[in-house]
Phi, psi and omega in degrees: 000143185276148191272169206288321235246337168291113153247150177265165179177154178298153155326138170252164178301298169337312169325302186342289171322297182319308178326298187272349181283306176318309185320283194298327164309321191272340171306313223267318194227340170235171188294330215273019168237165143214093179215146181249296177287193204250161167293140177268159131009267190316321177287317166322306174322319196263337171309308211289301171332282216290343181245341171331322155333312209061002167294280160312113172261148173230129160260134158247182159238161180214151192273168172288348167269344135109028160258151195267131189280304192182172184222154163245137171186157179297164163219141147324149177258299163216142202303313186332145167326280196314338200250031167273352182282333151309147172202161173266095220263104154289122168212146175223136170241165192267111171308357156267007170240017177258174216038014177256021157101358176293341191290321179311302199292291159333288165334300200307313205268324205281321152333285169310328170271010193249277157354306182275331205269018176061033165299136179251336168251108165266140182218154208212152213236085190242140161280142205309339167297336159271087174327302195281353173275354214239323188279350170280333212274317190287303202280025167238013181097348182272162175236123172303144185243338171185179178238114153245107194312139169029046160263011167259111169237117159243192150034054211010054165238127193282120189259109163311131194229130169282118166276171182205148202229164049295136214274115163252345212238138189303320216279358167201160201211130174286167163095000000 
């Protein structure tokens, strides 16, 4: 359980760098992104432009030493009209803080700010080999929805990715 000293609060401008260093580190040295090079200046710029707003929301958490444990946030899903009640869920935790319940803490609230801002789908990407994201995602409400086989290659490894849905709107429940 995260000790009482944790706070969440939305991403600030300020944030960003914190934000995006969590991000480059996993470009850089892991599977669970496939993004190869790391975000630049420009790119931080555009993360912050696409959640700056509050449509998109990005939550973070922070330790009492005013370091970022990890962050959550919404994305578009697709440029197209129609898919706007749809988003896309991102959450990165700071390896030294994972499996200690902040990825939990985080979900809990962005899930919940997806809702109030009446989002009716959320969809998530995962790579298949991450258990512990799939399992977080499952105890939120999310359901697998398909496997898209060997569309990823990093690190010359051909990689799998689990879609994944939750239902947020009453008017409809899968299955």
């Amino acid at each position: 359980m995260p000790p009482a000293e944790v706070l969440i609060r939305d991403v600030r401008k300020t944030d960003v760098a914190a934000a995006v260093h969590l991000l480059n580190r996993e470009i850089l040295a892991g599977v669970n992104t496939f993004r190869i090079a790391p975000i630049d200046d420009a790119g931080a710029a555009k993360w912050w432009r696409d959640r700056g707003d509050g449509c998109y929301p990005a939550i973070a958490a922070w330790d009492a030493e005013t370091r970022m444990i990890g962050w959550a946030a919404l994305s578009q899903w697709s440029l197209y009209e129609a898919y706007r009640r749809t988003a896309e869920v991102s959450i990165w935790i700071d390896h030294a803080y994972q499996g200690k319940g902040y990825g939990t803490l985080l979900f809990g609230r962005l899930v919940a700010r997806a809702r109030a801002l009446q989002f009716g789908v959320l969809l998530s990407r995962i790579e298949a080999s991450n258990e512990a994201s799939i399992r977080l995602h499952e105890r939120f409400g999310f359901r697998q929805i398909g496997t898209m086989h060997r569309v990823g290659e990093k690190f010359g490894r051909l990689l799998d990715v689990v879609m994944l849905e939750c239902q947020l709107d009453s008017s409809h429940r899968p299955g």
